[in-house]
TIVO-210776 format. One record per residue (C-alpha): residue in one letter; x, y, z negated. Coordinates in Angstrom, 3 decimals, decimal comma, padded with zeros to 6 digits. Layout:
(a (X Y Z))
...
This chain:
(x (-057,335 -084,533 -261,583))
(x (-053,825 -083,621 -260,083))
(x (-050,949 -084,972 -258,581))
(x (-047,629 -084,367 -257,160))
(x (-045,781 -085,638 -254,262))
(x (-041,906 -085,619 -253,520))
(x (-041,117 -083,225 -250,229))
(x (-039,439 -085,423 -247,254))
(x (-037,189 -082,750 -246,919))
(x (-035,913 -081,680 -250,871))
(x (-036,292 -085,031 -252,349))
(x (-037,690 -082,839 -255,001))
(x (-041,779 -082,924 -256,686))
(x (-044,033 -080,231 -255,712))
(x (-046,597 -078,412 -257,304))
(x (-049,745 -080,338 -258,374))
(x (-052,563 -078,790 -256,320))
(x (-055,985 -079,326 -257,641))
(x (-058,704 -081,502 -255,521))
(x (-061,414 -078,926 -255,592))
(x (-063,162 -078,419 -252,330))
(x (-063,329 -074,738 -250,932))
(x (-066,925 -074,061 -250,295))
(x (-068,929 -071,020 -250,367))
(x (-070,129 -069,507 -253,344))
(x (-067,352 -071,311 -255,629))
(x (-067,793 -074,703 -254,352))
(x (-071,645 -074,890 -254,511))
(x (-071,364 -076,325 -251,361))
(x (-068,958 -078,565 -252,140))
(x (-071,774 -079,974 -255,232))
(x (-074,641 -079,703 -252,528))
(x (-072,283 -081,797 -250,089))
(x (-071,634 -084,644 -252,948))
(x (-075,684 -084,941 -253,851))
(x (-077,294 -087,887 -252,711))
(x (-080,055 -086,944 -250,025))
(x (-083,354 -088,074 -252,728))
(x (-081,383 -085,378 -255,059))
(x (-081,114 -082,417 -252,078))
(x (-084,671 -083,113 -251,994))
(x (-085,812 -082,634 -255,192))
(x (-083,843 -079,023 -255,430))
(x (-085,464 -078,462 -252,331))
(x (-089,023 -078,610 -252,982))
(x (-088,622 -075,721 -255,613))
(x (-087,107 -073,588 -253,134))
(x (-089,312 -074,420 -250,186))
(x (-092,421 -073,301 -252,649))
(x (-090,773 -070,438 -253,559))
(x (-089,930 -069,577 -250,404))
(x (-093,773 -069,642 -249,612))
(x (-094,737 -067,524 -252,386))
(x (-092,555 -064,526 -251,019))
(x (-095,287 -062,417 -249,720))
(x (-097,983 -063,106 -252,582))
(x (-095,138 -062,263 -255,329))
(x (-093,756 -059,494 -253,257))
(x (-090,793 -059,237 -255,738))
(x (-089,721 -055,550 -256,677))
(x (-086,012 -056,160 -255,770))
(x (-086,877 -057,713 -252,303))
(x (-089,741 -055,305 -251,509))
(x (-089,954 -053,564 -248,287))
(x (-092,746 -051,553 -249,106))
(x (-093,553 -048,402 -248,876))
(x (-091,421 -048,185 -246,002))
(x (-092,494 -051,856 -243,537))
(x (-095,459 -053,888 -244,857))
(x (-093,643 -056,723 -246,765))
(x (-095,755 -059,862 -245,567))
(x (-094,771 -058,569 -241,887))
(x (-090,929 -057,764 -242,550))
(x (-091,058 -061,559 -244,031))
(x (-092,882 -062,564 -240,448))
(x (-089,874 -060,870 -238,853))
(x (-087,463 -062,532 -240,583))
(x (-088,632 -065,827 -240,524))
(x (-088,772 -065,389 -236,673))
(x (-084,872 -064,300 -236,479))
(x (-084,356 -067,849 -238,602))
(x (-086,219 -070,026 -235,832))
(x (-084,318 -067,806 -232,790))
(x (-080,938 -068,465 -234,852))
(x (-081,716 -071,882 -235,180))
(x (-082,384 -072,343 -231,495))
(x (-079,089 -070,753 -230,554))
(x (-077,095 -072,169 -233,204))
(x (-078,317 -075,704 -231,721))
(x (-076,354 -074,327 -228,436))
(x (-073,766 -071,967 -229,592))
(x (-072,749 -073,363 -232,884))
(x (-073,116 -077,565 -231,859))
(x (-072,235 -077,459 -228,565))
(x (-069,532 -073,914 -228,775))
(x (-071,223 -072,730 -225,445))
(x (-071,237 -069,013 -225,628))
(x (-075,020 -067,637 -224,438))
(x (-075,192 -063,958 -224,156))
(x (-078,572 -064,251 -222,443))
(x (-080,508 -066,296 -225,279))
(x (-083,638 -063,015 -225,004))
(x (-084,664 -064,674 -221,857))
(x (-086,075 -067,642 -223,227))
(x (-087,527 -065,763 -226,073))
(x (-089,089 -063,591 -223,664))
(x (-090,532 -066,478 -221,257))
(x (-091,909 -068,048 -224,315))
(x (-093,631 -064,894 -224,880))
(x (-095,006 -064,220 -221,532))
(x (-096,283 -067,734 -221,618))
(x (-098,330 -066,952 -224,374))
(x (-099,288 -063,749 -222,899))
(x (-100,246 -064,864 -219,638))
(x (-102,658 -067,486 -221,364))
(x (-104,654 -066,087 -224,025))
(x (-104,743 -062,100 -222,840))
(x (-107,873 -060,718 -221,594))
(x (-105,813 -058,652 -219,009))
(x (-104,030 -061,840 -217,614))
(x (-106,192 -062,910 -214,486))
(x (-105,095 -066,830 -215,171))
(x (-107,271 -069,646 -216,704))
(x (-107,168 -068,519 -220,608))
(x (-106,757 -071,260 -222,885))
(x (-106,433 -071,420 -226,875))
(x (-103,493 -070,098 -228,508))
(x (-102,616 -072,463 -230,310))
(x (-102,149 -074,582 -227,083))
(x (-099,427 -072,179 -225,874))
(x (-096,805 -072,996 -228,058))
(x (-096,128 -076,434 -226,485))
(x (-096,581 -075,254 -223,286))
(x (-093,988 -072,136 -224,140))
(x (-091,369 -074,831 -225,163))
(x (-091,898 -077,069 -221,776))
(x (-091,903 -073,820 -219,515))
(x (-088,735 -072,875 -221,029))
(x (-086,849 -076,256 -221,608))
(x (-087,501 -076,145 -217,618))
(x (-085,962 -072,751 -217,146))
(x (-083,040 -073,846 -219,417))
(x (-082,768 -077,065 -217,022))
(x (-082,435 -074,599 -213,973))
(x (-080,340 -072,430 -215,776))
(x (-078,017 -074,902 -217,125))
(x (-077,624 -077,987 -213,988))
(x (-075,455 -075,645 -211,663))
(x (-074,150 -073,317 -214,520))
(x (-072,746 -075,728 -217,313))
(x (-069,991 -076,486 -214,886))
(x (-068,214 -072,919 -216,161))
(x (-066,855 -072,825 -219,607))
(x (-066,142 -069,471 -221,954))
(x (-066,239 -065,972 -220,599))
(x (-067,280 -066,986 -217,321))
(x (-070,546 -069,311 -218,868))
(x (-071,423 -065,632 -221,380))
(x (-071,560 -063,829 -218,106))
(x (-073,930 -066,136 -216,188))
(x (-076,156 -066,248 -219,099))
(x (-076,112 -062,023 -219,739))
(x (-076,923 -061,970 -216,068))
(x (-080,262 -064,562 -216,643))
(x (-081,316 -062,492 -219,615))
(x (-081,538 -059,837 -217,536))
(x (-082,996 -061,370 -214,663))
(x (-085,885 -061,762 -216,360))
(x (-086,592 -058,276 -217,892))
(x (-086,345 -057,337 -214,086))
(x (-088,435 -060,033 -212,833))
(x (-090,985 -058,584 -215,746))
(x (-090,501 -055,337 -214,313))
(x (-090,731 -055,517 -210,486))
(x (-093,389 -058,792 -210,431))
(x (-096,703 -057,313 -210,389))
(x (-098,834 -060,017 -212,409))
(x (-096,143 -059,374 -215,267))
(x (-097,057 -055,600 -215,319))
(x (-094,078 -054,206 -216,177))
(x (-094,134 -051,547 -219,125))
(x (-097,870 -051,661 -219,328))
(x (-097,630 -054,960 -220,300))
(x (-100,815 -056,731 -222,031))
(x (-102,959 -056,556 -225,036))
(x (-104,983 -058,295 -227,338))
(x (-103,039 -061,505 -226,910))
(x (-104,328 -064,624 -228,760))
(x (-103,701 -065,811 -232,236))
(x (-104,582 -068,797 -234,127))
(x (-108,462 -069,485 -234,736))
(x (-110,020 -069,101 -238,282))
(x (-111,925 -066,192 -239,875))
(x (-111,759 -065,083 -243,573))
(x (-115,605 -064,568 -245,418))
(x (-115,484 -061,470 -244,223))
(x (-115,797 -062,337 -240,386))
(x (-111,946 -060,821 -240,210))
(x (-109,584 -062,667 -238,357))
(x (-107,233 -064,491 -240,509))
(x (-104,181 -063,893 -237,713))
(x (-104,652 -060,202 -237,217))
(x (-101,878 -058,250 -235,933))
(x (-101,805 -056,475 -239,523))
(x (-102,009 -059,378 -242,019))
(x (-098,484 -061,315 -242,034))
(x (-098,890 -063,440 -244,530))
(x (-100,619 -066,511 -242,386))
(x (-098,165 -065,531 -239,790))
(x (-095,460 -066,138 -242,160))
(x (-096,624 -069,592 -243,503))
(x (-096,908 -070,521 -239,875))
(x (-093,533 -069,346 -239,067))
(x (-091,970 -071,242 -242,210))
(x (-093,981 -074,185 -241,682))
(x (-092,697 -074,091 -237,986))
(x (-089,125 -073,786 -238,733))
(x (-089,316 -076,412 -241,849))
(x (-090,135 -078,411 -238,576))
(x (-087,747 -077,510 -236,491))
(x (-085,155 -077,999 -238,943))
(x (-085,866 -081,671 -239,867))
(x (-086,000 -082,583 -235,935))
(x (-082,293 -080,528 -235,476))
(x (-080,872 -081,836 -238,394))
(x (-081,832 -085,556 -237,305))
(x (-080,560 -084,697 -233,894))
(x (-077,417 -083,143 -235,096))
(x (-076,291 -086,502 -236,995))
(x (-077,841 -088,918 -233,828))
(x (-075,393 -089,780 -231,343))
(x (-076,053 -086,333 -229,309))
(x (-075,015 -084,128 -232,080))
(x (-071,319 -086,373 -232,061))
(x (-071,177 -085,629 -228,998))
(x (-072,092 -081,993 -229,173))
(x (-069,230 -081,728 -231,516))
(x (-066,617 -083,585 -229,650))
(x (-067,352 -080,676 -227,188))
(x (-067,257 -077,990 -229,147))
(x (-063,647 -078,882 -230,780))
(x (-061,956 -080,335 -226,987))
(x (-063,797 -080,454 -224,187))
(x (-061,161 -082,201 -222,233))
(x (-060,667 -084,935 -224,742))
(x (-064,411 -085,537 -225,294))
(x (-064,389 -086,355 -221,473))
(x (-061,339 -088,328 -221,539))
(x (-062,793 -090,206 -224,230))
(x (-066,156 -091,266 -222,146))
(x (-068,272 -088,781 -223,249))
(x (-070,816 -087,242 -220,335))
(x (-070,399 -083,319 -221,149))
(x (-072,387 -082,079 -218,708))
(x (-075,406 -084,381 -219,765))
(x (-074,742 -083,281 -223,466))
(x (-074,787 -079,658 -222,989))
(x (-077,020 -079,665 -220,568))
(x (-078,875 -081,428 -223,667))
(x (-078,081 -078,535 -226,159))
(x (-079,258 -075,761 -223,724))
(x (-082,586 -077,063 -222,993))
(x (-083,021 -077,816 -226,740))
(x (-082,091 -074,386 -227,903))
(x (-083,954 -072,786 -224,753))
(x (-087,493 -074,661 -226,181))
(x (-086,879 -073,176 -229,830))
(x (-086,601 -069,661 -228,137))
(x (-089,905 -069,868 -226,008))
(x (-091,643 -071,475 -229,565))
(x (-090,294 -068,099 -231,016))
(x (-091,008 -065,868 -228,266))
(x (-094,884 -067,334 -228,188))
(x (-095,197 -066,631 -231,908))
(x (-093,871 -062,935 -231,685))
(x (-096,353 -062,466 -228,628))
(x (-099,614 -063,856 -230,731))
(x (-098,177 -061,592 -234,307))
(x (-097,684 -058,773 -232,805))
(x (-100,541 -059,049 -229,838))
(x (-098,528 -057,197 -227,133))
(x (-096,317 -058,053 -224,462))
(x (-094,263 -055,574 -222,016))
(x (-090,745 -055,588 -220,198))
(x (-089,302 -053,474 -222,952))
(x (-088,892 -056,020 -226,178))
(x (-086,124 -058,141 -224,122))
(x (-083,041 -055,982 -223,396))
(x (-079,397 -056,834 -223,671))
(x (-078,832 -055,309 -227,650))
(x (-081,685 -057,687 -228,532))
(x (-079,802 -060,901 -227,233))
(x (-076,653 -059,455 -228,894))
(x (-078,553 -059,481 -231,959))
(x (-079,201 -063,046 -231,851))
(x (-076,170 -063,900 -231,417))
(x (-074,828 -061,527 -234,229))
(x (-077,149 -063,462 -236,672))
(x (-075,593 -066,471 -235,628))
(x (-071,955 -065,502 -236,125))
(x (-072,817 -063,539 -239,045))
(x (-074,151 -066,252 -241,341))
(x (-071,869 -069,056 -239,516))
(x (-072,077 -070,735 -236,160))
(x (-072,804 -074,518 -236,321))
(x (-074,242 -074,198 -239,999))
(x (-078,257 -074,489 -240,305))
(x (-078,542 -072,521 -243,640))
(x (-075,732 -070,221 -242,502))
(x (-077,601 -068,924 -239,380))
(x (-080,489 -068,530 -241,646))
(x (-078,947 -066,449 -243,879))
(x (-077,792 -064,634 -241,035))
(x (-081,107 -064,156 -239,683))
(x (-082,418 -062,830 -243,178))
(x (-079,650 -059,805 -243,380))
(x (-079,930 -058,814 -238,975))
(x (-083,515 -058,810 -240,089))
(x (-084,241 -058,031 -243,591))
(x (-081,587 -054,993 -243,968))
(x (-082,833 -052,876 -241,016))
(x (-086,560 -053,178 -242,717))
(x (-085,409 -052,727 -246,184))
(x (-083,416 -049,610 -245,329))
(x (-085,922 -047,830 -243,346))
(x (-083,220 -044,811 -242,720))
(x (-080,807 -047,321 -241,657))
(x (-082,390 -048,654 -238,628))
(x (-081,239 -046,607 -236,139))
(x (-077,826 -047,589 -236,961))
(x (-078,328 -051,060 -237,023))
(x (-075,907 -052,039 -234,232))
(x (-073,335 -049,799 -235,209))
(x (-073,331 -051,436 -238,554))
(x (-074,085 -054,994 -237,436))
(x (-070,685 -054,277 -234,641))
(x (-068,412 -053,037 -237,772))
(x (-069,558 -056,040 -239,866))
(x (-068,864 -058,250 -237,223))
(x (-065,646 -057,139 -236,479))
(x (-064,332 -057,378 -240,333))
(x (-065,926 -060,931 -240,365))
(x (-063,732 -062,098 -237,475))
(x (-060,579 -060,445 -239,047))
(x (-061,341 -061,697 -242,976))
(x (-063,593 -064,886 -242,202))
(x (-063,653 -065,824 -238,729))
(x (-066,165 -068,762 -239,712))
(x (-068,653 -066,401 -241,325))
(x (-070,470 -065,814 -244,601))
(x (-071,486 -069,842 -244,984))
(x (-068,547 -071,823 -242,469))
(x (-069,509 -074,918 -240,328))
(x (-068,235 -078,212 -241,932))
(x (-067,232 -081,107 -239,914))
(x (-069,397 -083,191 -241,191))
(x (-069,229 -086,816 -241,392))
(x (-072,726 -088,428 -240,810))
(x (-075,257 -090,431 -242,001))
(x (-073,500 -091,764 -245,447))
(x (-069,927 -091,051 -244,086))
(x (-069,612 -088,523 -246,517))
(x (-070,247 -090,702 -249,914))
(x (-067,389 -092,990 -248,110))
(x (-065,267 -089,788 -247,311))
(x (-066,159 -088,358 -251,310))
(x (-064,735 -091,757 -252,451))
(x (-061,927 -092,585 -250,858))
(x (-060,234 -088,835 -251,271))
(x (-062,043 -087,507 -253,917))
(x (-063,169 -084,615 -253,136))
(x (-066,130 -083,102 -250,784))
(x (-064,898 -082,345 -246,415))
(x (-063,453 -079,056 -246,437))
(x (-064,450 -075,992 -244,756))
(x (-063,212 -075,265 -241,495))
(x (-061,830 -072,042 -240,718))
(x (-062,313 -071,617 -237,342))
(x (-065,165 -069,899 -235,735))
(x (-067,081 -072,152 -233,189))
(x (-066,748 -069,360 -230,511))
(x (-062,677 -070,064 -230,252))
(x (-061,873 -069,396 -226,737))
(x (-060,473 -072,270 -225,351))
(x (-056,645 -070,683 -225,449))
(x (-056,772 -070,464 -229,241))
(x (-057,164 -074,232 -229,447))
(x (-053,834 -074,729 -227,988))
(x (-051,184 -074,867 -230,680))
């Protein structure tokens, strides 16, 4: 349906413009957006099943082989998704720039480390134990991190956090029990044996790794999503779009972010403790500075502040470097080129955040204009100068 409106200025009818939405992949999202949630469900489950499937049907077009081991490059990428997740809960909700995200990721994996390796002198316990302990350890560093930090806003917050991140690959380095580059072996994995005596959770076999990972960040996902349309995620976007006006308005900031870092700083230790028990080593040299830049660059690459966005963006920082064995090397030169045509061409990357309205605010919105929210087109890292018209 069209329809035409008379300028203030002419007096004179202008063009009919059509009430399509704009969403990716020619409105798809907008359809997706205008489902009712039972429906989103039921397209869901097919996906979710197929998603599971990956590494038994190791598809010829999606194949990684000979080059990386398929069910592991599939581990590997499912791990990105949780980390982008995690950060997307504090860069993309809340707009606070963290350039230091690795250092969660690798306390969560020291955590592990430090509890289940035979060359850790601590009390061992089972694996499986350390993953809630790797989120609590970490949603405490985030709280010590973030109380006399959150204060700062922008270039000045991305600084503090670059200089935690690499706090802690020092503090790996220099504190004996951490070891340093030696670093420690044989770290623990989930129990269970196949009917060979094998362990199901070897290093090698990525497949149970995998379904953990998925299952984990199926999880994860629910609890965020909830979270995001609660009253904490209204406020995390209140101060993400103004700051200043979310304050003026009553809203305690520093409470709410404070919120959104310890949140995303648990998801990173969950996904730091899973890389340690996959890949059953730990040193000081898996947590530099291009690593956390990585992160990030899934994040803005798939779209800050959208859920299946960041996962997308996980899946190409991820997926391409494994897929295109000869590639690798390059990856940040190519990831740095694509990021810099993204933020010329589509600041809001490949799958935009939309301002949602929550709970059943959009079957109101859908009915009263007629058409699905729009997608923004600004990036959720906007300094705070480029929101002043």
């Amino acid at each position: 349906m069209t329809t035409s409106s008379t300028s203030p200025k002419t007096g004179t009818a202008s063009e009919a413009t059509p009430t399509t939405g704009r969403g990716w992949f020619f409105g798809l999202g907008d359809r997706w957006n205008s489902l009712p949630r039972p429906q989103q469900w039921a397209w869901l489950v097919p996906v979710v099943v197929l998603i599971y499937a990956l590494p038994l049907l190791n598809p010829p077009l999606l194949t990684t082989e000979p080059g990386t081991n398929f069910p592991l490059a599939l581990f590997d990428v499912a791990r990105f998704a949780l980390i982008a997740i995690g950060l997307n809960v504090v860069v993309g909700q809340a707009g606070l720039l963290d350039l230091g995200y690795v250092g969660f990721f690798a306390i969560g994996s020291y955590v592990a480390a430090l509890l289940t390796s035979p060359d850790s002198v601590l009390w061992h316990i089972p694996y499986l134990w350390t993953l809630p302990l790797a989120m609590a350890v970490t949603m405490v560093f985030g709280l010590i991190l973030g109380a006399p930090t959150l204060r700062l806003r922008g270039d000045y917050l991305a600084i503090v956090t670059l200089g935690f991140g690499e706090i802690v690959r020092l503090l790996a380095t220099i504190v004996e029990p951490l070891k340093g580059q030696v670093g420690f072996q044989s770290v623990g994995h989930p129990p269970g044996t196949n009917s060979e005596g094998n362990a199901i959770f070897a290093v090698s076999n990525g497949t149970p790794w995998y379904w953990l990972c998925v299952t984990i960040t199926i999880i994860v996902l629910f609890l965020v999503g909830n979270l995001e349309r609660s009253r904490v995620g209204r406020a995390w976007v209140a101060i993400r779009e103004d700051e200043d006006a979310a304050e003026i308005m009553g809203v305690a900031t520093i409470r709410f972010k404070l919120w959104a870092f310890v949140i995303g700083a648990a998801i990173g230790g969950l996904s730091g403790a899973l890389f340690a028990g996959q890949i059953g080593f730990v040193n000081n040299q898996k947590f530099d500075v291009p690593t956390s830049v990585l992160f990030l660059a899934a994040v803005v690459l798939g779209g800050s502040g959208n859920k299946v966005g960041v996962i997308l963006g996980a899946f190409v920082v991820s997926y391409i470097p494994n897929r295109f064995v000869e590639l690798a090397a390059y990856k940040y030169l190519i990831f740095g080129v694509a990021l810099i045509v993204l933020m010329i061409f589509r600041p809001q990357g490949l799958l935009g955040a939309r301002q949602r309205l929550l709970a059943y605010g959009r079957q109101a919105y859908l009915r009263i204009v007629g058409k699905p929210e729009q997608l923004s087109s600004d990036s959720s890292l906007k300094g705070e100068g480029d929101r002043i018209s």
